[in-house]
C-alpha positions in Angstrom: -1.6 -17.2 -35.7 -4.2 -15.0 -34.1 -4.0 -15.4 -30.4 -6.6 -14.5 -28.4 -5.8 -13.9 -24.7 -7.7 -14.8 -21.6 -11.4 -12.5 -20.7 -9.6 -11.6 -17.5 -6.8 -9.7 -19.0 -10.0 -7.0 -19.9 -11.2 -6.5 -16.9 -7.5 -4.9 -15.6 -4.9 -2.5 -15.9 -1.2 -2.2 -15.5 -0.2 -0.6 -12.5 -0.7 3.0 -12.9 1.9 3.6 -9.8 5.1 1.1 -11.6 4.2 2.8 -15.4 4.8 6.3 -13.8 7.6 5.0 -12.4 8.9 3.1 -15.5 8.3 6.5 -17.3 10.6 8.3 -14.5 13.1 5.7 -15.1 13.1 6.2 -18.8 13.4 10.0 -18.5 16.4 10.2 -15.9 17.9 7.5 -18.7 18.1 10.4 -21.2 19.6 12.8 -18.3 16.1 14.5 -17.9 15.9 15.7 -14.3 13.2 14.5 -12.7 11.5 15.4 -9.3 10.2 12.0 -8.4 6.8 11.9 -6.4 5.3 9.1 -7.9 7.5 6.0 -6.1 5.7 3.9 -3.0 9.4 3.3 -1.8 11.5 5.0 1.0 14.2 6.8 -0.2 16.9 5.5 2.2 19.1 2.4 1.6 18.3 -0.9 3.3 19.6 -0.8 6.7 23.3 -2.7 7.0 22.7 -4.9 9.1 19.8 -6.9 6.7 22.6 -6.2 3.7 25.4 -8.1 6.3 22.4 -11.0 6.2 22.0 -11.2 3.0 25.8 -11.5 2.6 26.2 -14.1 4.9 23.5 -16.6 3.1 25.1 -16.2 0.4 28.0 -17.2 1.6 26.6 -19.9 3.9 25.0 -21.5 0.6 21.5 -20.7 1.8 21.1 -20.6 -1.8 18.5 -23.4 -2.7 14.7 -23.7 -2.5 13.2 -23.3 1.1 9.5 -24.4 2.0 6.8 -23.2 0.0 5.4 -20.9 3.0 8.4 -19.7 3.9 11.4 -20.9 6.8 10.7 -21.6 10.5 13.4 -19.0 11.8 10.9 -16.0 9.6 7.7 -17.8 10.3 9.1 -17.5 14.2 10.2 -14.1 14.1 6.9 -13.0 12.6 5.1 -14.8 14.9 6.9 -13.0 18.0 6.0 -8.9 16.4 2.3 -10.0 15.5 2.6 -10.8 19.7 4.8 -7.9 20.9 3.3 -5.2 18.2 -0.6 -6.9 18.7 -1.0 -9.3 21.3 -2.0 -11.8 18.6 -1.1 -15.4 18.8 -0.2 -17.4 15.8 1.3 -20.5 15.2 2.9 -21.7 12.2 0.6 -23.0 10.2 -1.3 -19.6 10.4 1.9 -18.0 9.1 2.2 -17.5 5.3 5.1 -15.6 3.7 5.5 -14.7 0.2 7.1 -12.6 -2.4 6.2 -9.7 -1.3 2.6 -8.0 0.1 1.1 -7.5 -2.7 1.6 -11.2 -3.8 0.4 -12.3 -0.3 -2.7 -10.6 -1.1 -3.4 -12.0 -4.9 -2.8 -15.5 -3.5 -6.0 -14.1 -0.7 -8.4 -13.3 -4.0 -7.3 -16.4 -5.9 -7.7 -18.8 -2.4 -10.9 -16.9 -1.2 -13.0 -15.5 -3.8 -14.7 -16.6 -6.9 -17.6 -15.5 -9.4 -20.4 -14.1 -7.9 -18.4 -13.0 -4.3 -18.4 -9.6 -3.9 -15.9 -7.2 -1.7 -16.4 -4.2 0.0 -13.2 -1.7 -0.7 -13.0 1.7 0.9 -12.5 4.6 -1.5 -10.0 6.3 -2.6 -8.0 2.8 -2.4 -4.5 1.3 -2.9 -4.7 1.0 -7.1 -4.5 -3.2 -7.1 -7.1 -4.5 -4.7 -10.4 -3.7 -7.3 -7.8 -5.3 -9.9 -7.0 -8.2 -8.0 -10.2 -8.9 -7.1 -11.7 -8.7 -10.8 -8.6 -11.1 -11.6 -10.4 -13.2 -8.9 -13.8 -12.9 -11.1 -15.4 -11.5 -8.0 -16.4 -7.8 -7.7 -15.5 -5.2 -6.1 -17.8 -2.9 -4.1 -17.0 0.9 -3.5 -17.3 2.5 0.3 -17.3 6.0 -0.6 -15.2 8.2 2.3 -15.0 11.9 2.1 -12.0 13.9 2.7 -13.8 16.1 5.1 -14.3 13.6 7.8 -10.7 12.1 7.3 -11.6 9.6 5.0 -13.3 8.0 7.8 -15.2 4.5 7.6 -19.2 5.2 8.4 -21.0 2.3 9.8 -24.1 2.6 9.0 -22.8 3.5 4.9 -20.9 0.3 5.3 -23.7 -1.7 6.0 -25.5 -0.6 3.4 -23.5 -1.9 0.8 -23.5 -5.3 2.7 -25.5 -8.1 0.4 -25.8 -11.6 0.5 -22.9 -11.4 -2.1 -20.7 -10.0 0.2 -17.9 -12.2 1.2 -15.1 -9.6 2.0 -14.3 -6.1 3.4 -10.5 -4.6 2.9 -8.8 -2.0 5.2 -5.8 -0.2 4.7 -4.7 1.4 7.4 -2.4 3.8 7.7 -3.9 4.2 4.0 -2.1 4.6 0.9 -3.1 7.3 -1.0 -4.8 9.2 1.7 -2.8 8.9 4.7 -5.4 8.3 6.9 -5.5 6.0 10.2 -8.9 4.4 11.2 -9.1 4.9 15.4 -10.0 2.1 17.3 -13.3 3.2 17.6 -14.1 2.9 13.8 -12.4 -0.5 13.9 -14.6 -1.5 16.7 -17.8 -0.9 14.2 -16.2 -2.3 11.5 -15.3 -5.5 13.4 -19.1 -5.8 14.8 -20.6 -5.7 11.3 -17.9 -8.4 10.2 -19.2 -11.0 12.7 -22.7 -10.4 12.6 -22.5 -10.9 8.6 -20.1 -13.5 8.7 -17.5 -12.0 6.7 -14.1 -11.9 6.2 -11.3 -9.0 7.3 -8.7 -8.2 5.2 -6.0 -5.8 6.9 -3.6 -4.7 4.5 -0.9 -3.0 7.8 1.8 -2.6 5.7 2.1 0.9 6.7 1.5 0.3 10.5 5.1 1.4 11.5 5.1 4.6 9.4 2.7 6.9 11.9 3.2 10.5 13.1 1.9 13.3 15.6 1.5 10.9 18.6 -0.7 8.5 16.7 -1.3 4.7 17.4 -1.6 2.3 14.7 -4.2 -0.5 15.9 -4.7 -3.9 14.4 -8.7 -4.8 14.1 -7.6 -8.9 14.7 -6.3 -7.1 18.3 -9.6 -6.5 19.1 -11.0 -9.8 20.2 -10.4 -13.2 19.4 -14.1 -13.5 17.7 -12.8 -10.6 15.4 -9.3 -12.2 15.0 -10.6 -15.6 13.5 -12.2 -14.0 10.7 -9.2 -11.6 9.9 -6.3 -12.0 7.4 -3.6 -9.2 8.5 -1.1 -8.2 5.9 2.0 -6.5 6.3 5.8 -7.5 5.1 9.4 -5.5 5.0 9.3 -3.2 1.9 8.4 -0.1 3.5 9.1 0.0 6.7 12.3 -2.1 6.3 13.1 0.1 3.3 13.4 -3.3 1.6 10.7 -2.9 -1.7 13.1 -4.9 -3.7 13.6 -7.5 -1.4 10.4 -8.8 -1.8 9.0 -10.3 1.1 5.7 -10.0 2.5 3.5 -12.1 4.6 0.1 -12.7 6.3 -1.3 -14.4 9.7 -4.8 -15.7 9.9 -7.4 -18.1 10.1 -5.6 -21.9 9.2 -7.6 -23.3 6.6 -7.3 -20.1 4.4 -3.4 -19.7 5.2 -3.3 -23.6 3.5 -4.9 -22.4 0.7 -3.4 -19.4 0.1 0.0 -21.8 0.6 -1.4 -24.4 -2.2 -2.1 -21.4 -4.2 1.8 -20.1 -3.8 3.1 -23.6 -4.7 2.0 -23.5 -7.8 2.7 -20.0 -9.1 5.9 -19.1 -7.5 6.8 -21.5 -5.1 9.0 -19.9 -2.0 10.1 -16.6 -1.8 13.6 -16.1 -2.4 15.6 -17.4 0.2 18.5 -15.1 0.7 15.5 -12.7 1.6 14.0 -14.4 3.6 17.2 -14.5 5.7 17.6 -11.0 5.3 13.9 -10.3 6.6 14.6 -12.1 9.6 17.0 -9.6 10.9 15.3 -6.6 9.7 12.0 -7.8 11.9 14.1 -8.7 15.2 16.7 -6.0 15.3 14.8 -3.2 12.7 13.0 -1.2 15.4 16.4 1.8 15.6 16.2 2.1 11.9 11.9 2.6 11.7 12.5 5.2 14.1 15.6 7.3 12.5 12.9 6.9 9.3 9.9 7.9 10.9 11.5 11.0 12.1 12.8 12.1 8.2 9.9 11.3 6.5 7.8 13.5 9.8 9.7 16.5 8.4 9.6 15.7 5.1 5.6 15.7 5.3 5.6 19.4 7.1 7.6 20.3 4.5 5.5 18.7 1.6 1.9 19.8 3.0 3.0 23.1 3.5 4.2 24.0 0.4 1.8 22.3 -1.6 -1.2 24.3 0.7 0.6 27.5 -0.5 -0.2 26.8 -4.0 -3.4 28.6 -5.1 -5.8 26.5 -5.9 -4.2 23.3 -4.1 -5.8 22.3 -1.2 -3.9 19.3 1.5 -5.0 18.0 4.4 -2.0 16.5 6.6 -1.7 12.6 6.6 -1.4 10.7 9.9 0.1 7.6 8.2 2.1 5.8 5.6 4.6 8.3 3.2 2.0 9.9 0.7 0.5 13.3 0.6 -3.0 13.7 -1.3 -3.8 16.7 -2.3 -7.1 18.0 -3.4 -6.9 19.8 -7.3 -10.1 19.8 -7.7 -10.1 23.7 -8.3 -7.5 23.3 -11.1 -9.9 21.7 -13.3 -11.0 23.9 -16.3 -7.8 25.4 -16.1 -5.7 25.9 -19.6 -1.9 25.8 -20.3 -0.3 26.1 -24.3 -1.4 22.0 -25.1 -4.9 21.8 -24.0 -6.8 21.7 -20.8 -6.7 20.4 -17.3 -9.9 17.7 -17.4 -8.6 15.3 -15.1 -6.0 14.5 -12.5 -4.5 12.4 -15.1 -4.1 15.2 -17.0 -2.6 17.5 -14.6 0.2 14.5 -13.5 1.0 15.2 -17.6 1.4 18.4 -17.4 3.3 18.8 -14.1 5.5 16.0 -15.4 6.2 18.1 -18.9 6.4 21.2 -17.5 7.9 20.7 -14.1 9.5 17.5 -14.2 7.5 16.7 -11.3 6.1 13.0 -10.8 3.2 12.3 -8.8 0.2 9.9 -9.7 -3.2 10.9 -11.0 -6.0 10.0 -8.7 -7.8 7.9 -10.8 -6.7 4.5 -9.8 -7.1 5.1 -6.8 -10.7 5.9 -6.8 -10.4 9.5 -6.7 -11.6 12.5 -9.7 -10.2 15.5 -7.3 -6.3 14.1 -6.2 -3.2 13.9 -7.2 -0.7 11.6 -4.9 2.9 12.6 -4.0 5.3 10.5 -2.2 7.3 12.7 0.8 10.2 10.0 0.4 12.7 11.8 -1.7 15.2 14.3 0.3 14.7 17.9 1.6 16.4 19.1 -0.8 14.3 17.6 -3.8 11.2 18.1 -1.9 12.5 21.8 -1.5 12.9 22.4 -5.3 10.0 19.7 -6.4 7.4 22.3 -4.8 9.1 25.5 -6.0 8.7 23.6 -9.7 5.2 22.7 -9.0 4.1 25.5 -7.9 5.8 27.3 -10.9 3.9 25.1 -13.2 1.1 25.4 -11.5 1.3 29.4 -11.9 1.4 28.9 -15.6 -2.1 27.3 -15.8 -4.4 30.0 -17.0 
């Protein structure tokens, strides 16, 4: 039988970010060393006190299927650091939680958009928005940002792309790759274009926690309650929580799309698991202690990153206020030759550094960028330490 798949499966990718780290995986199998850059995962465990909730589900039989949207005692707890962290006020029914960010934001693209809508996305951008969207049949627009004015949003470039199409606009901030943090005033313009065009604010915050140098993370839906009512925010445990495989992420905004987003879950994969949902609980009330020990690691773990990779001729990196990921520009290493070929590409330079270095890190590319690799600071000192001596070694070699 000849099968021939859905049109949509064309119009994506994998994940460039989970085949690196597949490929990692594979390669530490064998007993290859490996100096892993690439994950979008904190290096320490999950805190003890979420394991000790976990544990005592289990053991308390909270074993079964919960609500679609998630349990009261989570949708409460959520509720009560969207008010403490934002001053926004939620009930309930505005309160969707689902397996995991990422999910929370497919079930967005399948509830919101269809063919014909299209989405404004800020560039360089996290690798699965323009993916989800196209799954959506919608399109994705590209906002251009330049490294030079800290990948700032421009108003007036913003506006531009703004048609009658437009249904959308996505913000990620603290940003994955680029590390960047939109100030309040940005959001302000952002926010005064969205109302006037009628459209829609996606704030993907799951980063908001992870912040350094004195820097405040603010929500846009803080900004006023116009702005609020025509905001979805984002956000869920896996990174600031060090919880990634826990898989719990969730999203407060305007009713009617919650509901759909909720219809949408119910048929694709019903509740999250419930165990974690327990577990996430705890980790949002009684978590602060732990973001804090992490914020201060991965704050040294950057210096150390950025400095060594600015001390590699012909690397260039700009220090990130946000999130865990440093993006450095290798623009200049393009041209450049080694024994297999030539450096074209960022994606060929993560092969190289991988084969020569056993250093991870993923190629720009997916994320919207021709001149940038990405690292993740997660990993220890020590492999940090050694990662950049290897880089830069490899780096050396390039002729």
């Amino acid at each position: 039988m000849a099968l021939t798949l859905a049109t949509r499966t064309t119009r994506i990718v994998a994940s460039p970010t989970l085949q690196m780290a597949a490929t990692v995986k594979a390669m530490k199998a064998k007993g290859i060393p490996v100096f892993d850059f690439a994950a979008g995962e904190p290096a320490q465990e999950t805190p003890d006190i979420v394991k000790q909730a976990a544990q005592a589900a289990i053991q308390a039989n909270f074993t079964k299927y919960t609500p679609v949207t998630g349990i009261d005692e989570l949708k409460e707890a959520i509720i009560d650091t969207f008010r403490s962290t934002h001053g926004l006020d939620y009930e309930k029914s505005q309160i969707l939680v689902s397996c995991g960010a990422k999910h929370t934001l497919y079930n967005f693209t399948q509830a919101f958009l269809e063919a014909g809508d299209e989405v404004i996305v800020p560039s360089p951008y996290w690798v699965s928005y323009p993916e989800q969207i196209l799954l959506a049949d919608a399109t994705p627009v590209f906002l251009k940002t330049e490294e030079s004015s800290a990948y700032a949003i421009d108003a007036a470039s913003l506006e531009a792309l703004i048609t009658k199409k437009t249904k959308a606009i996505i913000l990620n901030s603290p940003c994955n790759p680029t590390g960047s943090l939109y100030d309040r005033a940005t959001l302000e313009r952002v926010a005064e274009l969205a109302i006037r065009h009628d459209l829609l604010v996606v704030s993907d915050e799951i980063y908001e926690h992870l912040v350094y140098d004195g820097h405040q993370h603010t929500s846009i839906a803080s900004l006023s309650p116009e702005i609020a009512s025509r905001t979805l925010v984002v956000n869920g445990v896996s990174k600031s929580y060090s919880m990634t495989g826990w898989r719990i992420g969730y999203a407060g905004g305007p009713k009617d799309l919650i509901a759909a987003m909720g219809h949408i879950q119910s048929q694709s994969t019903s509740n999250p698991a419930s165990i974690s949902q327990k577990a996430a609980v705890v980790a949002i009330r009684e978590g602060q202690t732990f973001i804090d020990s992490m914020v201060q690691d991965l704050d040294i773990q950057r210096t150390t990153m950025v400095k060594g990779l600015n001390a590699i001729p012909g690397i260039t990196c700009p220090t990130p206020r946000g999130a865990f990921y440093a993006f450095p520009n290798i623009s200049s290493l393009m041209g450049r030759q080694h024994s297999k070929g030539i450096i074209r590409t960022p994606s060929d330079l993560a092969q190289y550094l991988l084969r020569e270095g056993n250093v991870a890190g993923v190629a720009g590319e997916p994320f919207g960028s021709l001149e940038h690799i990405r690292f993740s600071y997660t990993p220890p000192m020590s492999v940090i330490k050694e990662g950049m001596e290897r880089l830069a070694a490899a780096i050396h070699k390039l002729q």
